[in-house]
N, CA, C and O atoms as a Tinker XYZ file with bonds, in Angstrom:
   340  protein
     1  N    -42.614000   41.837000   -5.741000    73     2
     2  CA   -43.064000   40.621000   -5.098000    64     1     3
     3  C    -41.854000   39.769000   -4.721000    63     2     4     5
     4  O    -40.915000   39.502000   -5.472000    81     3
     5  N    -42.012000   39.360000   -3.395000    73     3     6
     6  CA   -40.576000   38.894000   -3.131000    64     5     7
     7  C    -41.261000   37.499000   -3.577000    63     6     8     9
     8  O    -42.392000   37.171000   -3.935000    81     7
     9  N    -39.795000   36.714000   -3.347000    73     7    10
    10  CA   -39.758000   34.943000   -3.694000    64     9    11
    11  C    -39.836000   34.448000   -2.265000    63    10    12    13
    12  O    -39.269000   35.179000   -1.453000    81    11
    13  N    -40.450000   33.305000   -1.764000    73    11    14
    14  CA   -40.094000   32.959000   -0.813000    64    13    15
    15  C    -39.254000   31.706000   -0.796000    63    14    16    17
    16  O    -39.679000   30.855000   -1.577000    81    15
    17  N    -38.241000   31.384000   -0.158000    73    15    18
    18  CA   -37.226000   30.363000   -0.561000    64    17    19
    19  C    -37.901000   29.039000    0.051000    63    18    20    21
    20  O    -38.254000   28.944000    1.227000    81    19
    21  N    -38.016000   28.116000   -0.839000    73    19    22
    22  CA   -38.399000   26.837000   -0.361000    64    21    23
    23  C    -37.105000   25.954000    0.752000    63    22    24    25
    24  O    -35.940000   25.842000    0.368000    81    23
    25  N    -37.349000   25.671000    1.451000    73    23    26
    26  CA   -36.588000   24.608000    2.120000    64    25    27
    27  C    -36.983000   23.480000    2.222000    63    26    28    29
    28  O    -37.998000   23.104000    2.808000    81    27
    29  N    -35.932000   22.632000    1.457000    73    27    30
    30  CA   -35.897000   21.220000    1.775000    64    29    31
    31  C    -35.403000   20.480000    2.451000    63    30    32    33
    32  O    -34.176000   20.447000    2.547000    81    31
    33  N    -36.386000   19.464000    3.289000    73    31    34
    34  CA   -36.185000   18.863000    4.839000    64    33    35
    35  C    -35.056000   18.029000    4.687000    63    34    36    37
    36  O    -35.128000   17.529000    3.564000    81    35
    37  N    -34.074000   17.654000    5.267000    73    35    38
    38  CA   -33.435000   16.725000    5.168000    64    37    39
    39  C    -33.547000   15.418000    5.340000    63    38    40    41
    40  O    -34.568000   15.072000    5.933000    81    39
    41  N    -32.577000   14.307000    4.897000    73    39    42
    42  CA   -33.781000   13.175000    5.143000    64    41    43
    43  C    -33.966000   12.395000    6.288000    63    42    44    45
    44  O    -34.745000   11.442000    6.260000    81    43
    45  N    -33.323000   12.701000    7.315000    73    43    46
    46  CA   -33.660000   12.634000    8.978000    64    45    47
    47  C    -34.874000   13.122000    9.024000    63    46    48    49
    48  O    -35.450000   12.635000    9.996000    81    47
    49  N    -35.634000   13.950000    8.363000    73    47    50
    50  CA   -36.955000   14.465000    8.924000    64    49    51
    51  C    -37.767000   13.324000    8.517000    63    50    52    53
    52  O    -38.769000   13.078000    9.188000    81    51
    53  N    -37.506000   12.659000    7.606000    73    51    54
    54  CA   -38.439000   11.386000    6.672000    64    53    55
    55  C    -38.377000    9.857000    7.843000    63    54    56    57
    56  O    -39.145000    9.004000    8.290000    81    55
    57  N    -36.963000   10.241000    7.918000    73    55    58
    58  CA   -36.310000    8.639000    8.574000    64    57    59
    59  C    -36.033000    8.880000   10.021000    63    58    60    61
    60  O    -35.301000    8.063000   10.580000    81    59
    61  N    -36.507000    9.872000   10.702000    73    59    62
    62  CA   -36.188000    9.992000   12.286000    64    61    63
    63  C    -36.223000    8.869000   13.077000    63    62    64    65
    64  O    -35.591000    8.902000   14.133000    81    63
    65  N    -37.161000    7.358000   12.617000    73    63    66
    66  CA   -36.528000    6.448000   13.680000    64    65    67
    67  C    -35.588000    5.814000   13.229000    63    66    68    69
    68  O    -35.316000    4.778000   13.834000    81    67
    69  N    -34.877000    6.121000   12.207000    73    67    70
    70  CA   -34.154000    5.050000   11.500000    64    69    71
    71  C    -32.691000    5.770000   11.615000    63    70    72    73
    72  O    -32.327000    6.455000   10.659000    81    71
    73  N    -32.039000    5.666000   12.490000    73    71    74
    74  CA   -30.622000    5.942000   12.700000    64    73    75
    75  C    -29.280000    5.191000   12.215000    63    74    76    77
    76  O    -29.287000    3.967000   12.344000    81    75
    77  N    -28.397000    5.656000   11.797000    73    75    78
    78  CA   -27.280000    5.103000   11.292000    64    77    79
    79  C    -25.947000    4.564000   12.869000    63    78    80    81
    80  O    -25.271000    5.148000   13.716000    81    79
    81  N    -26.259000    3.053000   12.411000    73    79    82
    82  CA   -25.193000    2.822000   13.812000    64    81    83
    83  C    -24.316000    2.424000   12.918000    63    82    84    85
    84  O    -24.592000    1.891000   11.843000    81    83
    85  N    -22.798000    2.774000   13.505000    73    83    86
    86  CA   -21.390000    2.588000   13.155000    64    85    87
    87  C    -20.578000    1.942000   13.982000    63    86    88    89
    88  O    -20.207000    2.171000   15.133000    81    87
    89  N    -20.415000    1.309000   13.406000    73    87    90
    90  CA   -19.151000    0.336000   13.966000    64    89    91
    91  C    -17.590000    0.489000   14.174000    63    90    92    93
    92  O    -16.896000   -0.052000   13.313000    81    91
    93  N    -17.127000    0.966000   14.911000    73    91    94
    94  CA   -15.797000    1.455000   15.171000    64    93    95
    95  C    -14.508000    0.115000   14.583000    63    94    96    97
    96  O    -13.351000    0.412000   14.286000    81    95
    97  N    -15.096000   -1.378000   14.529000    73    95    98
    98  CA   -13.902000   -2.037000   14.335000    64    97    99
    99  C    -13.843000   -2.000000   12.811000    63    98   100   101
   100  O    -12.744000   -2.393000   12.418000    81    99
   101  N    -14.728000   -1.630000   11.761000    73    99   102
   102  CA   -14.658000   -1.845000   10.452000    64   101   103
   103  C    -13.464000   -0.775000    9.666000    63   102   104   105
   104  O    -12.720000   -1.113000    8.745000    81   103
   105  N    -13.525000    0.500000   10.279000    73   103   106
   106  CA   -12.349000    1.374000    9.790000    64   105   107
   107  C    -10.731000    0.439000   10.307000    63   106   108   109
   108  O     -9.731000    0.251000    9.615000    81   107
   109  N    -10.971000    0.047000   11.608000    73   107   110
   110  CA    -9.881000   -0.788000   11.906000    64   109   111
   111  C     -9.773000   -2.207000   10.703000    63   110   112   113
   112  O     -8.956000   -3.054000   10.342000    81   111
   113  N    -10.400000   -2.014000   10.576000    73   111   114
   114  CA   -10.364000   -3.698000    9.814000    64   113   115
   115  C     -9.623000   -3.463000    8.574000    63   114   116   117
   116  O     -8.504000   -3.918000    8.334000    81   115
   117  N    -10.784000   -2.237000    7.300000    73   115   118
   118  CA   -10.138000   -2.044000    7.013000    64   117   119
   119  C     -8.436000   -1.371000    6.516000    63   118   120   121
   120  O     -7.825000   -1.598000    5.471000    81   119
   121  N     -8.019000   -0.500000    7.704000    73   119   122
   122  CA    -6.778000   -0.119000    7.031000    64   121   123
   123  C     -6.133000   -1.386000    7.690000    63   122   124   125
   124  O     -5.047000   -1.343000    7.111000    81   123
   125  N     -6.063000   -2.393000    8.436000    73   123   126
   126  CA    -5.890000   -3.448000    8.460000    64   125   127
   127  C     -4.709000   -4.189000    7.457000    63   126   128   129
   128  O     -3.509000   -4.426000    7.315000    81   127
   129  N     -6.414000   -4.385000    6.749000    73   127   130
   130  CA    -6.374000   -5.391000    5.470000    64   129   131
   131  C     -5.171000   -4.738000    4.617000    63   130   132   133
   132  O     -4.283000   -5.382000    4.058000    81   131
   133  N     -5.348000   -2.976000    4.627000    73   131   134
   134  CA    -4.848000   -1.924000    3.299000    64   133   135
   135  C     -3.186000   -2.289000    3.988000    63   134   136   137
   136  O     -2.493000   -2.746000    3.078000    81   135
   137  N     -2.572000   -2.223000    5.032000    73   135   138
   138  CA    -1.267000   -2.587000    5.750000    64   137   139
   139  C     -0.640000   -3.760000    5.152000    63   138   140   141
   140  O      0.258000   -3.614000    4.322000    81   139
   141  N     -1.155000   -5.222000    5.609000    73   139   142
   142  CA    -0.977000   -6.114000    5.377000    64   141   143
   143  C     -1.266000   -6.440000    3.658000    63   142   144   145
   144  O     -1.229000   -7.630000    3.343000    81   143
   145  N     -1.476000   -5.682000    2.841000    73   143   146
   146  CA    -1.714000   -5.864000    1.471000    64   145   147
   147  C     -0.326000   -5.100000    1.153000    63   146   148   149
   148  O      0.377000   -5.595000    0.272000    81   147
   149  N      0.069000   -4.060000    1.733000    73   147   150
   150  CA     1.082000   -3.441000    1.395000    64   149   151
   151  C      2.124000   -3.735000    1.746000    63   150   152   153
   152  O      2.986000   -3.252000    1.012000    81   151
   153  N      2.725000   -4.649000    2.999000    73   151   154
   154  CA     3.267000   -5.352000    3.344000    64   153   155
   155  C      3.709000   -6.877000    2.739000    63   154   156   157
   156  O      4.636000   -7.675000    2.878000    81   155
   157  N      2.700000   -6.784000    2.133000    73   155   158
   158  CA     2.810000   -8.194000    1.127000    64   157   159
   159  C      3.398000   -7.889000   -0.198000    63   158   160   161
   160  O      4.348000   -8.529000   -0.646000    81   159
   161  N      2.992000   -7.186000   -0.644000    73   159   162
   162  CA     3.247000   -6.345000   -2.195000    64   161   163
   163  C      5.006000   -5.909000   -1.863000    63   162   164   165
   164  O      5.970000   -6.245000   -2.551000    81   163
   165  N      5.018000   -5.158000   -0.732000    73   163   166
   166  CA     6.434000   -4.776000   -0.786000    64   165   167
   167  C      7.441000   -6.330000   -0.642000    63   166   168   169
   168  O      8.553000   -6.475000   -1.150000    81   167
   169  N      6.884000   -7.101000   -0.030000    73   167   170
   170  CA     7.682000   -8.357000    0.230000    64   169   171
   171  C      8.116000   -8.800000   -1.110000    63   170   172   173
   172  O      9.292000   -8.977000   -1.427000    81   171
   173  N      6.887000   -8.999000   -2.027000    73   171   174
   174  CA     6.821000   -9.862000   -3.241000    64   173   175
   175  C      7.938000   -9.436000   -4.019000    63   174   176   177
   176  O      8.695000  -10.155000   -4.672000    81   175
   177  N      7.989000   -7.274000   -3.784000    73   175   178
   178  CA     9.050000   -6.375000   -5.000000    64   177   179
   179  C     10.365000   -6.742000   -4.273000    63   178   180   181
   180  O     11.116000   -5.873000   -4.717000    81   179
   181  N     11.039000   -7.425000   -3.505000    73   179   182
   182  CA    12.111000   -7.608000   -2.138000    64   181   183
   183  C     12.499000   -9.105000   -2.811000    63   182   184   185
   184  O     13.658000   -9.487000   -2.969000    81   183
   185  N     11.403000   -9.806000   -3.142000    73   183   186
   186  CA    11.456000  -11.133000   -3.988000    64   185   187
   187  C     11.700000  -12.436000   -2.744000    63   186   188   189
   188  O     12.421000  -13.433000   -2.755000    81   187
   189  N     10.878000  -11.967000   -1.868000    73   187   190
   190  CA    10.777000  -13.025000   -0.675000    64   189   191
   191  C      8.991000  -13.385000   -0.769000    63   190   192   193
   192  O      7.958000  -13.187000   -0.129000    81   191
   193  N      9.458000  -14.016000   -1.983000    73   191   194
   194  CA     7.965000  -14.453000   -2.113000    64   193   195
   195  C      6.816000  -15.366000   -1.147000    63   194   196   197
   196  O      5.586000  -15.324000   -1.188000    81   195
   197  N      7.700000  -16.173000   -0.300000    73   195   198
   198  CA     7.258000  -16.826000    1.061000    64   197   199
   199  C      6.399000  -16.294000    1.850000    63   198   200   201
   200  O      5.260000  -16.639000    2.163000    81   199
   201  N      7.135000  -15.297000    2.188000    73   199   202
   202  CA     6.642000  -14.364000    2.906000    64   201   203
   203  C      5.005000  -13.347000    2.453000    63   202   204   205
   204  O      3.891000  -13.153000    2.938000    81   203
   205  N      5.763000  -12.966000    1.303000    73   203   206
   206  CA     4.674000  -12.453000    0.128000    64   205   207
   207  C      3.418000  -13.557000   -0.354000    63   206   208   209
   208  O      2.477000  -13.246000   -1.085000    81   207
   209  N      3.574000  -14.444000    0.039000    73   207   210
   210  CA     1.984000  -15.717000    0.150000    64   209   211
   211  C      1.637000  -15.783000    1.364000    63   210   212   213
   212  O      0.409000  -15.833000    1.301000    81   211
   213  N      2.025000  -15.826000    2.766000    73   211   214
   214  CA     1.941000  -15.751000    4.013000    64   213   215
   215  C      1.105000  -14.648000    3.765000    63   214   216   217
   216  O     -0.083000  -14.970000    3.743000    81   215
   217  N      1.329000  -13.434000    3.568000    73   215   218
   218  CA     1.093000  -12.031000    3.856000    64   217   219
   219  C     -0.215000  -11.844000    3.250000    63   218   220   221
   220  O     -1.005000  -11.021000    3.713000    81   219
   221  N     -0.529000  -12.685000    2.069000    73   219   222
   222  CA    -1.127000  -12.199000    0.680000    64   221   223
   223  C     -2.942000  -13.401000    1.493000    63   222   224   225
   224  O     -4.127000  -13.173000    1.251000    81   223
   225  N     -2.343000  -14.537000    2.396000    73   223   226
   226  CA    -2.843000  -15.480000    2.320000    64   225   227
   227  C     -3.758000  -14.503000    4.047000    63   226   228   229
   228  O     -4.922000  -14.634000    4.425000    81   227
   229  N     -3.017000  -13.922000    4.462000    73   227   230
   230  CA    -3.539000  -13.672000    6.017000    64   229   231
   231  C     -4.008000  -12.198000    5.516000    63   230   232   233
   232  O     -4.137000  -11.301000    6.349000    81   231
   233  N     -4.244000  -11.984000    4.226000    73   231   234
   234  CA    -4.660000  -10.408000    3.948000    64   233   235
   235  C     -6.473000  -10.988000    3.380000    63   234   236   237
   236  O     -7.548000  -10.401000    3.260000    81   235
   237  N     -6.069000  -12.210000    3.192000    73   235   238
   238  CA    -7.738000  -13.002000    2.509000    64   237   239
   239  C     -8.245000  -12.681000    4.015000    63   238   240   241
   240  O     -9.296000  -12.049000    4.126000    81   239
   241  N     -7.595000  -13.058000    5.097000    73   239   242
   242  CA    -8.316000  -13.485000    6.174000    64   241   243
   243  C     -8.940000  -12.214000    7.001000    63   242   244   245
   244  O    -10.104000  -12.029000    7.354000    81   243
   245  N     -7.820000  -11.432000    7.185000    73   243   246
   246  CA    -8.317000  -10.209000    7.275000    64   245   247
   247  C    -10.021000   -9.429000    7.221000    63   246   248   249
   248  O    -10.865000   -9.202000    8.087000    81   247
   249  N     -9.936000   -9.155000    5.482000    73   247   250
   250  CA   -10.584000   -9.115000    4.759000    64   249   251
   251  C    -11.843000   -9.382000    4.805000    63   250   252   253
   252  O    -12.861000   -8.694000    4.732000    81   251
   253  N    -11.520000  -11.040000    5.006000    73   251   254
   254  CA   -12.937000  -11.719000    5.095000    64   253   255
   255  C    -13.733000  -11.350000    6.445000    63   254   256   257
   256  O    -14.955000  -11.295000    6.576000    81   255
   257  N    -12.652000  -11.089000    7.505000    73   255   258
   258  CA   -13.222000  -10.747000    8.693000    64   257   259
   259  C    -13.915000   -9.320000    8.862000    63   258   260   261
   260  O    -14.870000   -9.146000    9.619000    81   259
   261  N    -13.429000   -8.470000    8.202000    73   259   262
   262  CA   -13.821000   -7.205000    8.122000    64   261   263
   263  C    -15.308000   -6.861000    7.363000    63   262   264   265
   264  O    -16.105000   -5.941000    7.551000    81   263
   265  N    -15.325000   -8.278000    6.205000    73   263   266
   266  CA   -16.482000   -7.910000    5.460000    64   265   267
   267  C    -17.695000   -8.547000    6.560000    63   266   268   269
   268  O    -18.692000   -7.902000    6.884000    81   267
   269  N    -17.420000   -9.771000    6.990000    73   267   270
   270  CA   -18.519000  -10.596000    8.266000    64   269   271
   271  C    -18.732000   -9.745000    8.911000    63   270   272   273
   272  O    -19.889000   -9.334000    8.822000    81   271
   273  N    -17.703000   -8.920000   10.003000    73   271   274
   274  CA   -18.222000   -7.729000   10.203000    64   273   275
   275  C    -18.964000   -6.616000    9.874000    63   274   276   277
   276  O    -19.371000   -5.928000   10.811000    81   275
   277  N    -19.263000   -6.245000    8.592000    73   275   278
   278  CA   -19.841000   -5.453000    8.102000    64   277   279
   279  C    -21.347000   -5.736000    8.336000    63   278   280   281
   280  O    -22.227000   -5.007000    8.795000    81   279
   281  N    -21.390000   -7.430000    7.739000    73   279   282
   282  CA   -22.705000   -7.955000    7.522000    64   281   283
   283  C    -23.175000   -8.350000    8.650000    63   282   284   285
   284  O    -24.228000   -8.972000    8.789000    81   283
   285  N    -22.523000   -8.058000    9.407000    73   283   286
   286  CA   -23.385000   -8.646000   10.888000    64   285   287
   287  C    -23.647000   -7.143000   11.863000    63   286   288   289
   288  O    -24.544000   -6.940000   12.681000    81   287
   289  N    -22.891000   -6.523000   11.577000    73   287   290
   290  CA   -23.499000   -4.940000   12.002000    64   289   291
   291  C    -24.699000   -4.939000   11.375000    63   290   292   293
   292  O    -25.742000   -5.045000   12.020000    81   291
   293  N    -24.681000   -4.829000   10.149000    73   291   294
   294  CA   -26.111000   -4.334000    9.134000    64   293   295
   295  C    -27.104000   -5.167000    9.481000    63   294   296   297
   296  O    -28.237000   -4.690000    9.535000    81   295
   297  N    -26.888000   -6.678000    9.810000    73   295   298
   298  CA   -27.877000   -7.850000   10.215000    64   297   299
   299  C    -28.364000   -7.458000   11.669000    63   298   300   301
   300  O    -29.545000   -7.589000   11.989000    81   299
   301  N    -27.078000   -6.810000   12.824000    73   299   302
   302  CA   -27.876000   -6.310000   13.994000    64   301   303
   303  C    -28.996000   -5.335000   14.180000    63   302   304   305
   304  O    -30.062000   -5.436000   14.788000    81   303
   305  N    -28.361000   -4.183000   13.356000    73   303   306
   306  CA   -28.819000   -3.128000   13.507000    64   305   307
   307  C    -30.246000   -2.855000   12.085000    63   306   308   309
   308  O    -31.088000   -1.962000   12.173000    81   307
   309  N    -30.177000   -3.726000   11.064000    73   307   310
   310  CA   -31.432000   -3.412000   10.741000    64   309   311
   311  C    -32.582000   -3.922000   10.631000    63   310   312   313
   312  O    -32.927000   -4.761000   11.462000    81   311
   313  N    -33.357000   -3.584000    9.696000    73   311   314
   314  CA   -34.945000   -3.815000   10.081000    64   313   315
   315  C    -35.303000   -5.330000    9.380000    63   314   316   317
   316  O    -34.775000   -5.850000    8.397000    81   315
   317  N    -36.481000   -5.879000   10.321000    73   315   318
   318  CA   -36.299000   -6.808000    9.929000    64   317   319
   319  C    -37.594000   -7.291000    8.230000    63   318   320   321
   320  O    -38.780000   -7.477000    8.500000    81   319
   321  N    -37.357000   -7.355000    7.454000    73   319   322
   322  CA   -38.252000   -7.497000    6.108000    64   321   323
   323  C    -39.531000   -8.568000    6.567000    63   322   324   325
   324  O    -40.718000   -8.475000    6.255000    81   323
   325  N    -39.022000   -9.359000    7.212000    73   323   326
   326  CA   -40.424000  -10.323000    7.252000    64   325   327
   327  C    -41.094000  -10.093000    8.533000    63   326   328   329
   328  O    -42.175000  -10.661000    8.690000    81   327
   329  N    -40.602000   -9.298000    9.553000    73   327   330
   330  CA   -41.649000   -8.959000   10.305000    64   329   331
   331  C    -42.719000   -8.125000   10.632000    63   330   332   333
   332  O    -42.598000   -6.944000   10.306000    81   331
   333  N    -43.740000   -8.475000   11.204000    73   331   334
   334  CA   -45.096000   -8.050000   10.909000    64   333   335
   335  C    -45.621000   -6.988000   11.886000    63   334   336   337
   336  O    -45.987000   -7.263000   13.028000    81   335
   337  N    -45.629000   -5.954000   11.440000    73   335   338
   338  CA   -45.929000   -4.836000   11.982000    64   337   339
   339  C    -47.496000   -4.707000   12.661000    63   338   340
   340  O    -47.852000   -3.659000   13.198000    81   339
């Protein structure tokens, strides 16, 4: 008696209208942020600490921009909870 192999659907078969949109500036954002963090860090070991708060201070900003970004992709692109079907 043979076995017959079960296959399991993937979960696109469950979620077919529900597509994943990506945002091309967030990979930019972050290695960004990962540059300018490393740029700062190397300043600080150089002992131009000035510079190394400048760096450290525009790596917050970065950052912060990259995460708004995140949340405003996810706020475009998804569904909305209180509306009424």
């Amino acid at each position: 008696m043979e076995k017959m192999k079960e296959v399991e659907p993937s979960l696109e078969v469950f979620f077919e209208e529900k597509q994943r949109k990506k945002n091309p500036l967030v990979p930019f954002g972050a290695f960004l942020t990962a540059g300018v963090l490393t740029a700062g860090l190397i300043s600080f070991r150089q002992g131009n600490s000035q510079l190394g708060q400048k760096l450290m201070r525009a790596r917050v900003v970065v950052q912060g921009a990259t995460v708004a970004l995140m949340v405003g992709t996810a706020y475009y692109y998804g569904e909305n909870p209180w509306k009424k079907n």
